[in-house]
BAZAVEX-764914 format. One record per residue (C-alpha): residue in three letters; x, y, z. Coordinates in steps of 0.001 Angstrom, whole numbers, plus 524288, in hexadecimal, padded with zeros to 5 digits. Layout:
BEGIN
ALAXYZ;...
***
This chain:
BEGIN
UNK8569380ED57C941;UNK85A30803207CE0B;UNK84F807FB6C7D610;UNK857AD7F7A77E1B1;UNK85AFE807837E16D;UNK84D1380D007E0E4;UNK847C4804C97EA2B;UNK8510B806927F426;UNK851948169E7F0E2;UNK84102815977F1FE;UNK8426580D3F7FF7C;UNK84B52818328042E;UNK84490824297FEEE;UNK838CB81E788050B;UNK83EBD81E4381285;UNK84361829F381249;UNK837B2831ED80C7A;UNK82F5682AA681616;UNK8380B8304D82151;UNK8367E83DC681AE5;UNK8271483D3F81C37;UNK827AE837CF82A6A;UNK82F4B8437482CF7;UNK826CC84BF982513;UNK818FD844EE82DBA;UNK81F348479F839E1;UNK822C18554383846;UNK8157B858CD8323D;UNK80E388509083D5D;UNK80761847E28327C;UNK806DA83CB983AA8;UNK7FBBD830D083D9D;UNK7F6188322484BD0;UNK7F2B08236A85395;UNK7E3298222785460;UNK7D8788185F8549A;UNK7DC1C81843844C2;UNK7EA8F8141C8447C;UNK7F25980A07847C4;UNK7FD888121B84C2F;UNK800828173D85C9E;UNK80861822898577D;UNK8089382DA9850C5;UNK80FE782C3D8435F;UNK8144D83417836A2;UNK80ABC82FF5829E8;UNK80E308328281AAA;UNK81BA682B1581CCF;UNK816BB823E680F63;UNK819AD8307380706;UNK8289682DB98096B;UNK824E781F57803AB;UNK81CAE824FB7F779;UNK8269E82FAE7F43F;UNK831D2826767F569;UNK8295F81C537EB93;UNK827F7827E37E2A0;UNK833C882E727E2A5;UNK83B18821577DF16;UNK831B481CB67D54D;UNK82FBA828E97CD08;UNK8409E82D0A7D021;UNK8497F821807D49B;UNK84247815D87CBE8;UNK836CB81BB27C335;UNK83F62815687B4AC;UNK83BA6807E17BD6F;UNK82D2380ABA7C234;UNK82223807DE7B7ED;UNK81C11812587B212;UNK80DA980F177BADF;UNK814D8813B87C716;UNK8181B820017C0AA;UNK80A658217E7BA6B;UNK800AC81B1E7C130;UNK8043C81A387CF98;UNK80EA88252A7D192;UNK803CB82FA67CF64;UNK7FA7A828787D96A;UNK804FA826F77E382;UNK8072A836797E305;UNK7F9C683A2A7E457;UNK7F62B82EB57EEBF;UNK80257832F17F71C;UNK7FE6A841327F70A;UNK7F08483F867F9B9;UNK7F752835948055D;UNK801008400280979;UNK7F4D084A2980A8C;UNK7EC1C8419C81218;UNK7F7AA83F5A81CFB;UNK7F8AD84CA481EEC;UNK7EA9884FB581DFD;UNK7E0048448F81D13;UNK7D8E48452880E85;UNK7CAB583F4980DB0;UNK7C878831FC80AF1;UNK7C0C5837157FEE4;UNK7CBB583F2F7F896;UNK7D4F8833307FC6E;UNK7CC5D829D27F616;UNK7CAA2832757E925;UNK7DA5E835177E8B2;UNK7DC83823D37EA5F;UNK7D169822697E0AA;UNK7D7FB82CFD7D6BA;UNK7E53B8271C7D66F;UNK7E0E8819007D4AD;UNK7D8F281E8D7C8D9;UNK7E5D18240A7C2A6;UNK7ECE6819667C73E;UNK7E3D480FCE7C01C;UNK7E29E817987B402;UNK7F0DB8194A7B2AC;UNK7F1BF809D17B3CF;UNK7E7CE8087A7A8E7;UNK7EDF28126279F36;UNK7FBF080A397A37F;UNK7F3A97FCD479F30;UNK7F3717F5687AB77;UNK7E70A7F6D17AF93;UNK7DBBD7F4D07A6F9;UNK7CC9B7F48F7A95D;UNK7C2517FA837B189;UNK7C0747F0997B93B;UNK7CF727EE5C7BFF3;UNK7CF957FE537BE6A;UNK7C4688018B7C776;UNK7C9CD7F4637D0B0;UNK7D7607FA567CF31;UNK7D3678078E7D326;UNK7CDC6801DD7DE96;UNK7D8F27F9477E203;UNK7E1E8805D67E058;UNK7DA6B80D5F7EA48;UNK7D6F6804787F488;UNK7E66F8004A7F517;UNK7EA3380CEA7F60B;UNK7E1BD80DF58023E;UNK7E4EF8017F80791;UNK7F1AD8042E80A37;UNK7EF3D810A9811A6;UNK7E72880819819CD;UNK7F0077FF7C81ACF;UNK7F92E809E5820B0;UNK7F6B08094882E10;UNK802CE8009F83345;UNK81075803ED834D2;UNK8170A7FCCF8295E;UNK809257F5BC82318;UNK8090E8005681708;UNK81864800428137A;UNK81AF07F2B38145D;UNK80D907ED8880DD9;UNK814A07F84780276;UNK821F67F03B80371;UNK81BB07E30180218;UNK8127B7E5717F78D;UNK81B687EEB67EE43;UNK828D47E3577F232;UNK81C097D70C7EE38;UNK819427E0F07E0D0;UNK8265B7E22B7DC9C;UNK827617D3D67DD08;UNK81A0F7D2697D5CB;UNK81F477DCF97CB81;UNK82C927D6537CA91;UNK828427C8527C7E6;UNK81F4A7CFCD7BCB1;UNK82A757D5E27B67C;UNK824B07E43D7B9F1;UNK832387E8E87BE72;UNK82FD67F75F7BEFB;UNK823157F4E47C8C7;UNK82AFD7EB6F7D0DC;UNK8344A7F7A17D252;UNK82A377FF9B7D506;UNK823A47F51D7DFE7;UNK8317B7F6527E670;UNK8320A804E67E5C3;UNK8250F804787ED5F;UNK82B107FB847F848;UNK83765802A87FA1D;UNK82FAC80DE17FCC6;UNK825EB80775807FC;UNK833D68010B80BB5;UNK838B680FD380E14;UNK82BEA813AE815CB;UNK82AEC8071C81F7E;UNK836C080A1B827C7;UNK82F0E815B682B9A;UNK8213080F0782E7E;UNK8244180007831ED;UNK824AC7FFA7842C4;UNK823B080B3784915;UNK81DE7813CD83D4A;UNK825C18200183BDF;UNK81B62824FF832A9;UNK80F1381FB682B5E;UNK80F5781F2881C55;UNK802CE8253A81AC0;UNK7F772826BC811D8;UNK8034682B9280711;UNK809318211D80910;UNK7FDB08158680981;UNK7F6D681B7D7FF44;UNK8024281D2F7F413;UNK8049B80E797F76F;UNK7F7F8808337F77E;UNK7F6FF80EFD7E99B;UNK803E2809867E604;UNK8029D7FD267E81E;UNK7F45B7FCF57E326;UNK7F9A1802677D641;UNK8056A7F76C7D523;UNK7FC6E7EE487D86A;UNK7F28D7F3687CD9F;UNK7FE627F3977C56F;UNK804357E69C7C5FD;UNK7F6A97E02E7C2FE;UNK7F2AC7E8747B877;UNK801307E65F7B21A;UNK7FFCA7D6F47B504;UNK80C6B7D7377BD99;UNK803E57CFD37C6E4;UNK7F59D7CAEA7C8B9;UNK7EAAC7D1597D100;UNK7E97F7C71C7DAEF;UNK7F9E57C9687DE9F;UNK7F6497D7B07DF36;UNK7EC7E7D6D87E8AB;UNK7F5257CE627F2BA;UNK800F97D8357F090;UNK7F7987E0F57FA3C;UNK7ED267D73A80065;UNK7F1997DA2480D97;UNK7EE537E7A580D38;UNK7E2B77E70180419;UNK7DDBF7DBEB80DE3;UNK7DF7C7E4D28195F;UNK7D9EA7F0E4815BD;UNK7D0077EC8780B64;UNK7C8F67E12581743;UNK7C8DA7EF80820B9;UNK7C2607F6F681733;UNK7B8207EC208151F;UNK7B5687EB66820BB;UNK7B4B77FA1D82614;UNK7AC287FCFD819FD;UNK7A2017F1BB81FF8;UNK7A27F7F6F982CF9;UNK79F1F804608251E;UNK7AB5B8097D82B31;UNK7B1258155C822BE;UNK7BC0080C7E81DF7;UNK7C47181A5081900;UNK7C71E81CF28273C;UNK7D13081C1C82DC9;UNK7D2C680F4B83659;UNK7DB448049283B14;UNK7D0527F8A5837B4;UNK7DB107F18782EB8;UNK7E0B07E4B983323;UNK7EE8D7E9968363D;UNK7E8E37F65683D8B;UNK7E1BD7EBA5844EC;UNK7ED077E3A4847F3;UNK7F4F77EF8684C25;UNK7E81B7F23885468;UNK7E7F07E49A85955;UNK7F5397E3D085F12;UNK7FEC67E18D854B3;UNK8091E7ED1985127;UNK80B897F3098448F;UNK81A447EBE6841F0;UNK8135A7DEB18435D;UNK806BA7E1CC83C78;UNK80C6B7E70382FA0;UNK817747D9F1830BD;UNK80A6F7D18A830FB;UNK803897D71D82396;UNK812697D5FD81E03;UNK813EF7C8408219A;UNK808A07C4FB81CC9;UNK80B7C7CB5B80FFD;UNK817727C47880E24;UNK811367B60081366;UNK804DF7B6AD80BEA;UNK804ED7C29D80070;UNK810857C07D7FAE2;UNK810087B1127FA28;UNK802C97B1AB7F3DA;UNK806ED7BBFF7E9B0;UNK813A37B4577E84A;UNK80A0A7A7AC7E3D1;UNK800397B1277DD28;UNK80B7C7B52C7D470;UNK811397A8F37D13A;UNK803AA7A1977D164;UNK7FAA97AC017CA44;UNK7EF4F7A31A7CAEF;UNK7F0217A2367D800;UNK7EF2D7B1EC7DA71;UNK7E1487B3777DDAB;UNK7DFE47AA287E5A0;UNK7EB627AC697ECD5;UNK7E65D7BA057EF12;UNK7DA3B7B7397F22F;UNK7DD8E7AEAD7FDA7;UNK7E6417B7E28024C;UNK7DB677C1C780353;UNK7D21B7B8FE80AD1;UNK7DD757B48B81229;UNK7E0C67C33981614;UNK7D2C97C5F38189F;UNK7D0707BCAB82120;UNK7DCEB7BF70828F2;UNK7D8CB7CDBB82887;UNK7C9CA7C98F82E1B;UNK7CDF67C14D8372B;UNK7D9617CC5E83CED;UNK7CDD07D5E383CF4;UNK7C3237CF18844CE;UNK7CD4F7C99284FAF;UNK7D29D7D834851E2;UNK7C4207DF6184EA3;UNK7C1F07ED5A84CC2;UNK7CB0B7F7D484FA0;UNK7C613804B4856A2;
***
């Protein structure tokens, strides 16, 4: 199918589907309460993200799947599924955070093992890092869920900055795929940015975070683009929630719980709204990401470093945030 076609189709699927499961939260009553926890005043419909996954599937696997590489199909696809029903369960009825951990953990295995029987990832040593990378990302971005518009347009900019990345490597079937990804958190934002009609939800967060983990995984392991670039395609998030969960584990806080300790739950906390919180972490995605990958790519020996002084340069914006506001209640 033409590209311009399934995009558009998946972007308009998404919106639609998305709609469906609002309706479908608010006539059940599966909604998120305020509290101490959230960073929301209202109550609000959750699991709007299914409309997002099961437009993402349905267009990959119907509308475009002759123009989707065959890892989509038999790596992630089967991860997705099982992540987004495990997602879909714990919205309607809160799972452990040992049975969630052991479902993350099982489809990062497959996931990994499919990559090494497909030959782009070899090793035990990126394996057992891999795995690790594959689970934490997938809960990162449920943390990272907690703001009206954060999740969907984080997905926009990194899948529209991966397409490029894919593109320029001559990897046109992933680049399809990367756009396939945005059209579908295009389709679910009109319903979250502002005033949140509904909440995308842990089936949401959680079949992202393990798609872009696996993409990412992907375009190193098939050299479409180094390590360093892959880390900055998500250092924003991975800055965020990986600094929090430092430092709740050395205040011996039980870092699985739920809380609003993250830098943009703070700045909600602190005064600023959701609209201008989630423009801030785009703009500085567009002024500072994307410019350093743009140099990374077309400077490869200048990747690491790059990278690495964007993550000092993150963390010490994120320290300094966090001791002028202090500790949330």
């Amino acid at each position: 199918m033409d590209l311009l076609l399934s995009v558009s189709l998946t972007a308009i699927l998404s919106c639609l589907l998305t709609g469906l499961a609002t309706f479908y939260a608010v006539r059940t009553g599966l909604l998120d309460h305020p509290g101490a926890r959230h960073s929301h005043t209202e109550a609000t419909p959750r699991g709007g993200g299914a409309g997002l996954v099961l437009a993402l599937l349905i267009s990959s696997l119907f509308f475009a799947m002759k123009d989707i590489p065959d890892f989509w199909l038999h790596c992630i696809v089967p991860g997705v599924f099982v992540l987004a029903a495990t997602g879909w369960w714990d919205d309607h009825r809160p799972l452990s955070a040992r049975l969630r951990f052991f479902v993350q953990l099982t489809v990062s295995v497959y996931l990994l093992w499919c990559a090494s029987r497909s030959g782009w990832m070899e090793g035990a040593i990126p394996m057992v890092l891999g795995g690790l990378f594959v689970v934490w990302m997938t809960n990162l971005y449920n943390f990272m869920d907690g703001s009206n518009g954060m999740a969907g347009l984080q997905g926009i900019f990194a899948s529209c900055l991966l397409a490029w990345l894919f593109s320029i490597a001559g990897d046109s079937q992933s680049m399809h795929l990367s756009l396939l990804v945005a059209a579908a958190c295009v389709g679910f934002i009109p319903w979250n940015i502002g005033k949140a009609r509904v909440f995308m939800g842990d089936v949401g967060s959680l079949s992202l975070g393990f798609i872009f983990a696996a993409m990412l995984l992907y375009g190193v392991g098939s050299g479409a683009f180094s390590l360093p670039v892959a880390l900055m395609v998500m250092m924003l998030f991975l800055t965020d929630s990986t600094l929090t969960l430092v430092a709740r584990v050395i205040k011996r806080e039980r870092w699985y719980n739920a809380h609003r300790q993250h830098l943009y739950q703070r700045l909600i906390a602190y005064g600023m709204t959701h609209g201008s919180v989630v423009l801030l972490y785009q703009a500085i995605n567009l002024m500072l990401v994307l410019p350093g990958i743009v140099v990374a790519v077309n400077s490869p020996a200048l990747a690491w470093p790059i990278a690495l002084a964007m993550a000092v340069i993150f963390g010490l914006g994120w320290y300094t945030w966090i001791k002028r506001i202090g500790v949330l209640a």
